[in-house]
Each structure stands twice: as C-alpha cells, then as structure tokens.
N, C-alpha and C positions, 0 to 999 in steps of 0.2 A: 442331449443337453448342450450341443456344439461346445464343451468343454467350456460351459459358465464357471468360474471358480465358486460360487453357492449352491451348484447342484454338485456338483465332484466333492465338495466338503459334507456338502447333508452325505451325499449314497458312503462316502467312505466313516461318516459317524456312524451311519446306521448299520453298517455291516459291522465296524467294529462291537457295534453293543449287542447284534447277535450275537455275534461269537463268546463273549464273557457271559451270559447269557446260556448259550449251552454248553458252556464250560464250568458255570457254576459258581463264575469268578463276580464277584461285588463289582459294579459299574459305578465309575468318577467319572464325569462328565467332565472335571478340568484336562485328567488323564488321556479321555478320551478325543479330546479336541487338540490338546500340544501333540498326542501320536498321529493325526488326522493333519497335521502343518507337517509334521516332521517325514511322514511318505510320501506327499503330494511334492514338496520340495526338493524332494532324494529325485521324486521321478522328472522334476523338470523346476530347479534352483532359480530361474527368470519370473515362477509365479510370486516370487517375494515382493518384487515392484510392480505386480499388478495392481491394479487400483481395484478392481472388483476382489482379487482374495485379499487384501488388505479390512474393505468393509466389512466384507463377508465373516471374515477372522475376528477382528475385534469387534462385533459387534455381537455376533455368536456367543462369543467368550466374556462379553459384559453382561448379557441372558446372562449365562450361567452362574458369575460368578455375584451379580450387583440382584438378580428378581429375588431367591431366597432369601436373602437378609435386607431387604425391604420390605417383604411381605411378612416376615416374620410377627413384627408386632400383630398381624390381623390373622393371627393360624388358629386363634380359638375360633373366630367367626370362616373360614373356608367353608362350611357347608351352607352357607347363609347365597340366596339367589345374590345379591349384590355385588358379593366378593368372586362370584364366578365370572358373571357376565358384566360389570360394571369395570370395580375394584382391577382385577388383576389386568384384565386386557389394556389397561390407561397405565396400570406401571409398566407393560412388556412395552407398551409405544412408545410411554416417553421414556422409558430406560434407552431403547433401540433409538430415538432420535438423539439422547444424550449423547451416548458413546462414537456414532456417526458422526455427527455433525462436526468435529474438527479435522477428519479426514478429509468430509468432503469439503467445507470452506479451503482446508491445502491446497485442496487439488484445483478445485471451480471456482473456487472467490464470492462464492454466495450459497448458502442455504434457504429450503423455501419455509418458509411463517407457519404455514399450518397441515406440516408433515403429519404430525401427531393425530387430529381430527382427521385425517383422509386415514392414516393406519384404522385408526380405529371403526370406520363407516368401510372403507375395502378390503379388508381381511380378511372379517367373518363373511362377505360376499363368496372372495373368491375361495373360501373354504367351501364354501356352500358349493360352488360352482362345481370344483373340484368333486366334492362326494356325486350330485349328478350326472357328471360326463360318466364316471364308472357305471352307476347304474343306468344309464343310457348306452353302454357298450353292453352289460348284461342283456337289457333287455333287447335291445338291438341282435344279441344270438339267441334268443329266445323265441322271440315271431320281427320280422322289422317292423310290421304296423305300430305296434308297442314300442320302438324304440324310436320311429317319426312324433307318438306321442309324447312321450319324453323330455324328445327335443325342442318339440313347444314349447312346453314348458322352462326349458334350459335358457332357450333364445331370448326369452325379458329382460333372463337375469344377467345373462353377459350384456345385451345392450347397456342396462344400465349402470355395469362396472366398466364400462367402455366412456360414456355418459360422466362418471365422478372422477372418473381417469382426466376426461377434457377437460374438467374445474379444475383438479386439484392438481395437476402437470402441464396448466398452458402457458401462454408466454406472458400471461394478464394476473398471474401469480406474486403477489407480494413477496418478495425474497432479503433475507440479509446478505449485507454484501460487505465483503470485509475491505476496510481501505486500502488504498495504494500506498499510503507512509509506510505499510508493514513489508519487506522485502522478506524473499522466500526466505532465507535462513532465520530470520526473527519469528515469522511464522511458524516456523519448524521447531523453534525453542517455547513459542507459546502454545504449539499443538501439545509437546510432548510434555511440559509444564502440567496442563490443565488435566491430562490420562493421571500423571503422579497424584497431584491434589483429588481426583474423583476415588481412585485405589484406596486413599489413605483415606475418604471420607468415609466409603463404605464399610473399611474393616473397624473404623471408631464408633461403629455403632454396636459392635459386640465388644472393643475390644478398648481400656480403656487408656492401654498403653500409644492403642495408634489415636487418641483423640489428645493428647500429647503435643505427640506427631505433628500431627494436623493443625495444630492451632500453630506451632513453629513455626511450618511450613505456610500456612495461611500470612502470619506476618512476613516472613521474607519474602513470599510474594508481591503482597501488597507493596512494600518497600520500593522493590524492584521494580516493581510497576509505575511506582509515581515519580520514579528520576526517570524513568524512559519516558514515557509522557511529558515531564518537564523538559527533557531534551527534544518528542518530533513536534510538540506543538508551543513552547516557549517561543519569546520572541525570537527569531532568527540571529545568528550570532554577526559580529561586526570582525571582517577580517583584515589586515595590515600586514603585507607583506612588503619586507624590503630583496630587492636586488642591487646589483652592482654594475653597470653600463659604462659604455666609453666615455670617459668624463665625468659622472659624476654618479649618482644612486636615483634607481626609478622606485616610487612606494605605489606600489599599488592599493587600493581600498575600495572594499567590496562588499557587501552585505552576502552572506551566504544559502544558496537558492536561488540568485538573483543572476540575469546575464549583463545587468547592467554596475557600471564602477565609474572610481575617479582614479586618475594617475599622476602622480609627483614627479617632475624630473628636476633636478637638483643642478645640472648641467649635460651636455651631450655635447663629445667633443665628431669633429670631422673624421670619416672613414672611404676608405676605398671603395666598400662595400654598403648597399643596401641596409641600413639601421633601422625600419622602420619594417621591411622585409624579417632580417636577421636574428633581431634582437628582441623589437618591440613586441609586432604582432606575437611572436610563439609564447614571451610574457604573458600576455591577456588570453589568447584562446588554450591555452593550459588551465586557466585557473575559470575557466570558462565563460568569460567577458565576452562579450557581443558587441558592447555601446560603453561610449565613457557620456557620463553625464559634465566631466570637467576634463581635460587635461592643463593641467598647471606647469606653466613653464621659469624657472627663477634664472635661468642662467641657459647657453647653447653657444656653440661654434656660426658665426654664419652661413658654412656650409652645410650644418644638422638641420638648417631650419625645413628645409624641403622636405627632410624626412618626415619630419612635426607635419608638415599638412598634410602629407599623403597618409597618412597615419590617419590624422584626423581626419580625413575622407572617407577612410577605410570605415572607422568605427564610429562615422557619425556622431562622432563630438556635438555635444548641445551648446558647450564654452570655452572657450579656450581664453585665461590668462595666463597673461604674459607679464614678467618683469618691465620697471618703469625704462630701464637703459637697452631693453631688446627692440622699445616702441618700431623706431625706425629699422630695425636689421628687420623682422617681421613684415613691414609694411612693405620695403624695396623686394621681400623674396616671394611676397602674395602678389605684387605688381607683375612680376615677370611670370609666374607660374600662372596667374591669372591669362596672359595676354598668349600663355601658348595653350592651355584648357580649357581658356572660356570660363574660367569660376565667375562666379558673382562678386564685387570687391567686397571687405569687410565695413562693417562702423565699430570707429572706434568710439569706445566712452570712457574716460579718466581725466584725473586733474586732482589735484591735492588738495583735502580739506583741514582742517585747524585739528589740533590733536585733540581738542576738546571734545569733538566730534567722535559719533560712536562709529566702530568700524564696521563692515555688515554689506548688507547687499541693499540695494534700493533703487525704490521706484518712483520715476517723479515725468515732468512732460516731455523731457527729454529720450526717457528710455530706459534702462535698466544700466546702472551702474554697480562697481566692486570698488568697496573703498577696504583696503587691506595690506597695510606696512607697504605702498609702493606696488602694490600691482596692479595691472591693469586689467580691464572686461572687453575683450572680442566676441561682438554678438554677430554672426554670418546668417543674412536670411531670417531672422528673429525680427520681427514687427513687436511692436508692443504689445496689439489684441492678441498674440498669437503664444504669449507666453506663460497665460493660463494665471497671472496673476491679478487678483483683484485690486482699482483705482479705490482710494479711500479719498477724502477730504485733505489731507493731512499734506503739507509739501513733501514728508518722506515718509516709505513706509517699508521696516526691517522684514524679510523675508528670509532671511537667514543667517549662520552665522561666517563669519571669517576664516580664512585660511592662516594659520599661521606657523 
C-alpha cells in the first residue's frame, strides 16, 4: 500500500471487524473508525495533517454516518433492482463528493464538476476489475493458458477505466475554483462551518430537536454570510489618515486595495535631513501607496520644496497643487533643480476667477485648470490629448470636484 493513509484505515477497519466478529461482540462502524484514527495516530501523530488521512477519514466517516439515514426513507423498496444498482450507488457518490469537497477546495482551490458521474461510471468498473485480476491469479495457478485467457479478457476493461480516468482527470476538466478574496483562515472558518451545518442536517431528519438546530444555525449563517460579502465585494472603503510632520500635518487619502492616493501637506518646515526620504516616503509605502494621483501643497519652508519634487518624482505625482503665495518659491526651486537634472520645466495654469464662479477643475483651450479657494494647478508633461478628458462644445467643462 506504500503506506496510502486509505488502505492502512480500510485493512485496520477490517481487521478490527473481524475481531468483534469472532469475539461475538456487535460491530459500530462509528466505534470502529474513531478506534481505527485513534491507533493509526498513537503509531505515527503527523498522519493528522496529512491531507490523504484527513479525506480518507472524513469521508469514510460521512458513509457511515450521512448513507443510512438517507437511504432510510427507501428501506421498504431495497430489494427493488433500482435501489440497488441505481438508487444507492448516486447517494454513496454524491454523499462521498459532499463530504470531500471542502477539504479538497482547502487544500487545491478547486473542485472538479463531475466527480460524481465518473464515481458512478468507475467504480463499478474497477470493482469488476478488481474481482477479475483474483480470478486471473486463480486461474493463472491452475493451467497459465487459462490465466492468458483471462487476461484477455481483463485487458478491455482496464484500457477503458484508463480511457474515463483521461476524461474525467484531465487538464480540459471543468473545475470549481474557489476565489482568492477567501484567505486561508476564512476558508477554514467556512470549511469547518459548512461539516457543522451538514452534521446538523442529517441528524434533523430523524431527530426533530436538531431541525431546531438547524434552522438557527442556518439563519446565523446566512446572517454571517451577507455582512462578509458586504464587506469583500462592497464598494471599497475611502480611507483618511492624518499624520503630524515638520511643520505642519500630511493627510493622506486613499481608497483601499488601491496603490494609488492623494496627499495634503498643510505646511513642511526646513530640516537637516532628508524629508522626503525620512518622513514622506515610509508615510505612503506603509499604507501601500505607489502613485499619488495629487499632492496638494498649502503652505512649505523654501528649503522643503526640493523635498516636494523629489518626492514627486519618486511617486509619479499626476498633479501637484500648490498654494497662490508658493507660485514663485516653487517655480525658482523647479528652475534650479531643473537646470542640475535636466527635468522638463513645468506650465503653470492659475489666475482668479469671480466668486460667482463655480470652483472645480476645468477644461477649456488653454489646458486644464484648478480653480479652488487660491490654489493653483501644476501640470508637468500633461498635453491636453493626453489627459484622457473629453472636449465638449461648451467654454468649460466641471470634471471634478474641489479641494477644500
């Protein structure tokens, strides 16, 4: 058996049920399978996380405990051909895929479609097969020419459980596949959920205390179920962090999932050290920012501003405004930093409109302006075709809202 964990649990069931057996003792099949984990374990306590005794185990143990009281309703009809060869073989498969299938989604991340139909089409196969190779061993010590014939015979029928084996285990197999929102301990909470809810299903069929139970347990599932859902597929949540920096408070805002944000500096005073090293960047790649779609500047040191652009280079800022009274601090530290990097200079766009005037972002032949209590729009390498906003007719046209 190269020590399969399903043939060590059949040969040690089946020796135990001889033994009760010539001891005269009444055989429990539940008794007989928790004593059958409970030696196997003593002899070697690492087959608990094997994945083969685990299916093996519960799947064994769902036979036993879910086929009798299933089938029960159809015990006056058991001698009827239907219920032998039709009837029970489709509840032994799909019980045995029931009980399965969330061990193996734990483990693989996908179950296949039509486990059940291949159970039931290779089963009785390799049962069949199984009783042939014996009488092909018999006959075979009996005369060999008798056991070459045999074999003939034999040889069809494994080809063609070789043959449903390639359909129904190849790589062109339909499979469920369970998503990636689910992280292993969630899974592990909805594996071990759904064994409770099946336990409680089956005994509410005899019993009417656990149908009770069950419906309980069915509501607070459901329950449970539809705020988790509301939380992995809900809109994404909007997050606003503040910090406290030299000089004044940076907010961060970021949609979450996202690597891209916008960042507030409120002022940033001059430092000996790197601020944009120090302070900024571990702010953003903490919270796992990548890109700032804006950084917004109201106030700065003229010595911080260098920080600001190497910052902005860093994280590919798409905008950088800036306060009406920084225009010039900004444009004298882009001139210099420019003429030792080579940057490209910026265009500026600003200028006061009438208060009557809505405040917003806009698009007109000029270029994309920010009209917003006093700041101003730095667009760096921004064409107008290139900003993915569509020309209307209109002299202006609101594409967003203000900062304020």
């Amino acid at each position: 058996s190269y020590g399969e964990p399903s043939v060590v649990r059949a040969v040690v069931m089946a020796t135990l049920v001889l033994l009760a057996r010539m001891l005269g003792r009444r055989v429990d099949l539940n008794h007989i399978i928790a004593l059958t984990a409970l030696l196997i374990l003593l002899a070697a306590p690492t087959q608990l996380f094997d994945v083969g005794f685990q299916l093996s185990f519960v799947t064994a143990w769902g036979l036993i405990f879910a086929v009798p009281r299933l089938m029960r309703p159809f015990h006056a009809h058991r001698t009827r051909w239907w219920y032998r060869f039709l009837l029970f073989p489709f509840v032994v498969a799909l019980t045995a895929q029931i009980v399965s299938a969330p061990i193996i989604a734990f483990y693989f991340k996908q179950v296949p479609a039509f486990s059940v139909i291949a159970n039931l089409l290779i089963v009785p196969l390799v049962s069949l097969a199984v009783i042939m190779e014996m009488v092909l061993l018999l006959a075979h010590l009996i005369w060999p020419l008798l056991g070459l014939w045999v074999g003939s015979l034999l040889n069809p029928l494994l080809m063609l459980i070789v043959h449903l084996l390639g359909i129904f285990g190849g790589d062109r197999v339909p499979m469920f596949t369970v998503t990636e929102w689910f992280s292993r301990t969630m899974l592990l909470v909805v594996v071990l959920t759904f064994y409770l809810l099946l336990f409680v299903a089956i005994l509410a069929m005899t019993s009417r205390r656990a149908r009770r139970v069950f419906v309980f347990l069915s509501l607070g599932v459901a329950n449970v179920s539809l705020v988790l859902m509301l939380m992995l597929f809900g809109p994404p949540a909007l997050h606003i962090l503040s910090r406290s920096v030299p000089g004044g408070v940076a907010v961060l805002v970021h949609t979450e999932g996202k690597t891209a944000g916008d960042l507030v500096l409120t002022g940033l005073a001059r430092k000996d050290y790197s601020l944009d090293e120090r302070v900024l960047t571990p702010l953003l790649t903490d919270h796992g920012v990548r890109k700032l779609d804006r950084l917004i500047v109201s106030a700065a040191d003229y010595g911080a501003i260098d920080d600001l652009l190497r910052l902005a280079e860093r994280f590919h800022v798409g905008q950088l405004l800036i306060a009406d009274r920084l225009r010039s601090s900004f444009t004298d530290v882009f001139r210099m930093s420019s003429a030792e990097s080579a940057l490209t200079a910026p265009r500026f766009y600003g200028g006061r409109v009438n208060a009557a005037d809505r405040d917003g972002w806009y698009l007109d032949s000029a270029g994309i302006r920010l009209y917003a209590q006093g700041l101003y729009l730095l667009v760096r390498q921004t064409p107008v075709q290139e900003t993915g906003l569509a020309r209307k007719p209109a002299n202006w046209l609101v594409v967003g809202r203000p900062w304020r």
